[in-house]
C-alpha positions as CSV (number, residue, x, y, z in Angstrom):
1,X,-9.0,-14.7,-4.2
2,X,-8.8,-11.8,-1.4
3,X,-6.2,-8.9,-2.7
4,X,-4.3,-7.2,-0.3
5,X,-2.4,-3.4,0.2
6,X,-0.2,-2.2,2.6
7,X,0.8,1.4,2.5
8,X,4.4,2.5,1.0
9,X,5.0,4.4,4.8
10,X,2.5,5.0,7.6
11,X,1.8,7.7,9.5
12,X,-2.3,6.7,9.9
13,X,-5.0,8.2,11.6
14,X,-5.8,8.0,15.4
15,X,-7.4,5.3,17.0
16,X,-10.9,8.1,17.6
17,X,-10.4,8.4,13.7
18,X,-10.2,5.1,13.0
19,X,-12.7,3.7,15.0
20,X,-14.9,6.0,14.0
21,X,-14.2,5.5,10.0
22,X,-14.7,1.6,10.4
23,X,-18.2,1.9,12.4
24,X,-19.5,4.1,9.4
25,X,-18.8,1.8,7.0
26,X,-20.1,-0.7,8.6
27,X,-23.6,1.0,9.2
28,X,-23.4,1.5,5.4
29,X,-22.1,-1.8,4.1
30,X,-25.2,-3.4,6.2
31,X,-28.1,-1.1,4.6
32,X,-26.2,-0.7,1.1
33,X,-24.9,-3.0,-1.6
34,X,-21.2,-3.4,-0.2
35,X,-19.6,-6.8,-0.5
36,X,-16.0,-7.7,1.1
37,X,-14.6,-7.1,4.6
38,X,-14.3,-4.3,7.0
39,X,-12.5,-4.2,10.5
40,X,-9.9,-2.2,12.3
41,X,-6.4,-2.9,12.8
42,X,-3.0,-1.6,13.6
43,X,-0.1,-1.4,11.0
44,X,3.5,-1.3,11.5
45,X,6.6,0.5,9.3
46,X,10.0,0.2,9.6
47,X,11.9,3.5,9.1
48,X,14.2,3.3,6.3
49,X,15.1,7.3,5.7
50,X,16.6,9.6,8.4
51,X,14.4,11.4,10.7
52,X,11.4,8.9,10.1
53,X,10.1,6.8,13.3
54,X,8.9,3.3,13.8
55,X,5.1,3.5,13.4
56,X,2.7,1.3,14.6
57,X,-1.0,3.1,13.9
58,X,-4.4,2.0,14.2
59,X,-6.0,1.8,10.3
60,X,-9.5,1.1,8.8
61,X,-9.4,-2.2,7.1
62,X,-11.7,-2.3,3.8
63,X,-11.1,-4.7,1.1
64,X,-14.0,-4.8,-1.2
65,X,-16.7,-3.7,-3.7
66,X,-19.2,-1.2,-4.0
67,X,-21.0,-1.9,-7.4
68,X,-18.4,-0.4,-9.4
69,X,-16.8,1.6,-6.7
70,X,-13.4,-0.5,-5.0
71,X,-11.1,-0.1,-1.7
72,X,-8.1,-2.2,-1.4
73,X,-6.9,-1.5,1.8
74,X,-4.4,1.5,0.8
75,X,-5.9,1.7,-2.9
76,X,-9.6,2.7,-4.0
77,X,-11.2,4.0,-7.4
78,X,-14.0,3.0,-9.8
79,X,-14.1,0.3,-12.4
80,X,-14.3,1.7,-15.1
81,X,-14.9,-1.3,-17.9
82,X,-14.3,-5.0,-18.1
83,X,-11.3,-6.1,-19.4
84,X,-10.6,-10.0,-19.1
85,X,-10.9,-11.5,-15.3
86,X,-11.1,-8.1,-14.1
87,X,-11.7,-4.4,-15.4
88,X,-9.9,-1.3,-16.6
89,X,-10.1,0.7,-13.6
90,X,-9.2,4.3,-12.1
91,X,-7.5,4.6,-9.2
92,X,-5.8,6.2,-6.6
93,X,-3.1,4.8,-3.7
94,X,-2.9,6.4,-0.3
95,X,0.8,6.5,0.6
96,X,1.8,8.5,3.4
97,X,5.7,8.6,2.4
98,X,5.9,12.7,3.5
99,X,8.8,13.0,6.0
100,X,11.3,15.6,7.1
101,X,15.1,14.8,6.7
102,X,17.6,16.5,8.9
103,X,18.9,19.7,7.3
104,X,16.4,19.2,4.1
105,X,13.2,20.3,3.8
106,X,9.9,18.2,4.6
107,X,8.9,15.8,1.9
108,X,5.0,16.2,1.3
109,X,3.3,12.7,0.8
110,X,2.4,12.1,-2.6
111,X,-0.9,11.8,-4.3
112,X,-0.4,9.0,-7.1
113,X,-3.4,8.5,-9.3
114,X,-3.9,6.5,-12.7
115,X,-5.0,3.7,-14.4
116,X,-4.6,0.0,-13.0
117,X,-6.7,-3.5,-13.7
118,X,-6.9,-6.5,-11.0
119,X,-6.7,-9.5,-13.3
120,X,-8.4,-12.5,-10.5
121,X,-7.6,-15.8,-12.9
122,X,-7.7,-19.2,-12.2
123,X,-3.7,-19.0,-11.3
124,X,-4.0,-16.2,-9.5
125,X,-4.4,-12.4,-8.8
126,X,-2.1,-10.5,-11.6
127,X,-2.3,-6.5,-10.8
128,X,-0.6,-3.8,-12.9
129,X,-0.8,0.1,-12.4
130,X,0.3,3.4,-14.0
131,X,0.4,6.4,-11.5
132,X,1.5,9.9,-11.7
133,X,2.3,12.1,-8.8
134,X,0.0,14.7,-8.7
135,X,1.6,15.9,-5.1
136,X,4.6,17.8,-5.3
137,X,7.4,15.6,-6.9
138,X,5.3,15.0,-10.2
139,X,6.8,11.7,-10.8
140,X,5.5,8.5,-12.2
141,X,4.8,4.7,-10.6
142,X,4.7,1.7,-12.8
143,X,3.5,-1.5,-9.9
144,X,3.3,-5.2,-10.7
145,X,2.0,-8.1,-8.8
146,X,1.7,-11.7,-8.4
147,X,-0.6,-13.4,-5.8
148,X,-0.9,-17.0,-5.1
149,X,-3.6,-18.6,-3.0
150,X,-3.3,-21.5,-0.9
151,X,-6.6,-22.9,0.9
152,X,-5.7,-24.4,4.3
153,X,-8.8,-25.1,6.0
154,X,-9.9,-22.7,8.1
155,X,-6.5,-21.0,7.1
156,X,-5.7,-19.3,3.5
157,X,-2.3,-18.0,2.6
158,X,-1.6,-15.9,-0.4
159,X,1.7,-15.6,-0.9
160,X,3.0,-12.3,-3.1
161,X,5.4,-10.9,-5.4
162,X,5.7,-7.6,-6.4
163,X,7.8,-4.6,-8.3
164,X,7.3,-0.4,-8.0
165,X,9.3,0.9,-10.4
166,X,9.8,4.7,-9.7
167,X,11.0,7.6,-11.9
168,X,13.7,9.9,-11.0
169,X,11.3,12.7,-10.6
170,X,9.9,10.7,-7.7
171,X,13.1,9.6,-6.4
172,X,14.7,13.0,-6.3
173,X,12.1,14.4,-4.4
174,X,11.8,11.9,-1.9
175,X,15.9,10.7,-2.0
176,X,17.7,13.2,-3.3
177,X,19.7,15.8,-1.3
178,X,20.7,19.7,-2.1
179,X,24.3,20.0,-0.1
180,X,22.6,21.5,2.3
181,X,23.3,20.9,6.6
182,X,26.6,19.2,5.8
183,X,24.8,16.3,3.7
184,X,26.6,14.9,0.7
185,X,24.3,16.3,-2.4
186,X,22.7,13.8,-4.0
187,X,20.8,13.1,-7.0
188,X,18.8,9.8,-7.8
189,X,17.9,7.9,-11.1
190,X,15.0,6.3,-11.9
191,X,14.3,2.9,-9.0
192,X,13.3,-0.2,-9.3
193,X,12.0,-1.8,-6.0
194,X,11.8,-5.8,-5.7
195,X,9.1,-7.4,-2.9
196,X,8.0,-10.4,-1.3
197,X,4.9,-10.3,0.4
198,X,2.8,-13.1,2.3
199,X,-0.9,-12.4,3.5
200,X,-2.8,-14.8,5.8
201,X,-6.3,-15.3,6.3
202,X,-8.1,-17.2,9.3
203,X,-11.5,-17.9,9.3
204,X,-12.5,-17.3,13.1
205,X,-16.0,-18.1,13.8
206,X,-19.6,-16.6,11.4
207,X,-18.1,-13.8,9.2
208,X,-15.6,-12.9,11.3
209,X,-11.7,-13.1,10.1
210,X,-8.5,-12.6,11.2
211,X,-6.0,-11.1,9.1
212,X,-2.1,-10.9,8.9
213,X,0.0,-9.5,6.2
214,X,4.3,-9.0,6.1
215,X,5.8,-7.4,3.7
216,X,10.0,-6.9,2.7
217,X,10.4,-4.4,0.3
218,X,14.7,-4.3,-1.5
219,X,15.3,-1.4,-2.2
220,X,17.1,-0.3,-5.6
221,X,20.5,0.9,-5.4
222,X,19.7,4.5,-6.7
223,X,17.6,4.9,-3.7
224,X,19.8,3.3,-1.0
225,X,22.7,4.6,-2.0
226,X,21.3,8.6,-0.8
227,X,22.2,9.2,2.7
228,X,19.2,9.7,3.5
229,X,18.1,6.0,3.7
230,X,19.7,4.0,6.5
231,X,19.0,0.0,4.8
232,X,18.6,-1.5,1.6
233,X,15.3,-3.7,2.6
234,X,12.5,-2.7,5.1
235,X,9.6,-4.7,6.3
236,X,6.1,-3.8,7.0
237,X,3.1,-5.4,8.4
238,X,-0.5,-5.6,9.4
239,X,-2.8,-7.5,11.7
240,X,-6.6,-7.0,11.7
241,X,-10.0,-8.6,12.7
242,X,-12.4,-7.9,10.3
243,X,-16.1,-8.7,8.9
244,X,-17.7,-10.3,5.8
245,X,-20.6,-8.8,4.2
């Protein structure tokens, strides 16, 4: 069972910066005790707040296991015990959700870190996490997920289902709105944010893989209703060719 991230809003590094991040892990995953995949690939965002851009940025793509050191994509940390199919683990999620609204003042990206376990059972990939902002809104994340696996052949699809539930310390920061430039104030409750996610897997040739992912996040009416976000669902995706070690 393969587990899969995709970033809550990209802005990711340049393709020098990625290229380069990639071809050192490899080097390391061949001479050290790395297990998973590493590639390159290119990630897309749709902007769903005022003043935020389409993205479409090259990323490093590292899903996998360093004895007990992890990176999921957007996630990494350190296992920190067993627990059941998995282990307690610490971690921390790169989400570059920073942006400037007209009239406000920029949003820094936030710096969630906590507690989490991946639970890999014989029905499936169950994750739960606990986060706290340590970046300037100080709010909390509660995440849950469900992933499914479907062996096709050469083909593997794992289909996902997902909910971030974010306190109003988080959503005020990033959603709410002082009065100020002529915008309605605005301030946000606590959010819970429904998603369906589908990742796909195709076995190319050797270790090599290609790799898809598409995500549609809904977005809870405490957040869409600021006028700062311009749609109550936005998608995201990823594709990337990457190699098993």
């Amino acid at each position: 069972m393969k587990t899969m991230h995709l970033r809550n809003g990209v802005r990711l590094p340049t393709a020098a910066v990625t290229i380069l991040l990639a071809s050192t892990t490899v080097a390391y995953a061949a001479d050290n005790w790395f297990t998973g995949d590493v590639g390159v690939g290119a990630a897309y965002t749709q902007p769903h707040t005022r003043g935020a851009k389409s993205e479409l940025d090259p990323i490093p793509f590292l899903n996998g296991d360093a004895g007990p050191l992890f990176a999921r994509i957007d996630a990494f940390g350190v296992k920190a015990s067993p627990l059941g199919y998995g282990a307690l683990e610490v971690v921390g999620q790169y989400r570059e959700d920073g942006y400037t609204p007209p009239g406000e003042q920029r949003r820094s990206s936030s710096v969630p870190i906590g507690i989490g376990t991946l639970q890999i059972t014989p029905i499936g990939a169950f994750e739960l996490r606990s986060m706290h902002d340590f970046g300037k809104s100080h709010g909390n994340l509660l995440q849950a997920r469900y992933l499914a696996e479907l062996p096709l052949g050469r083909l593997n699809l794992y289909p996902e289902v997902g909910v971030e539930y974010e306190d109003s310390g988080y959503t005020r920061y990033y959603f709410g709105t002082s009065g100020v430039g002529g915008v309605q104030p605005f301030r946000p409750g606590s959010a819970l944010n429904p998603y369906l996610g589908m990742f796909a897997e195709l076995h190319i040739v050797g270790k090599w893989y290609a790799d898809a992912y598409y995500r549609r996040t809904f977005l809870d009416d405490n957040v869409s209703a600021s006028p700062l976000v311009t749609r109550k669902a936005w998608n995201s995706a990823l594709l990337a060719v990457s190699y098993r070690f």
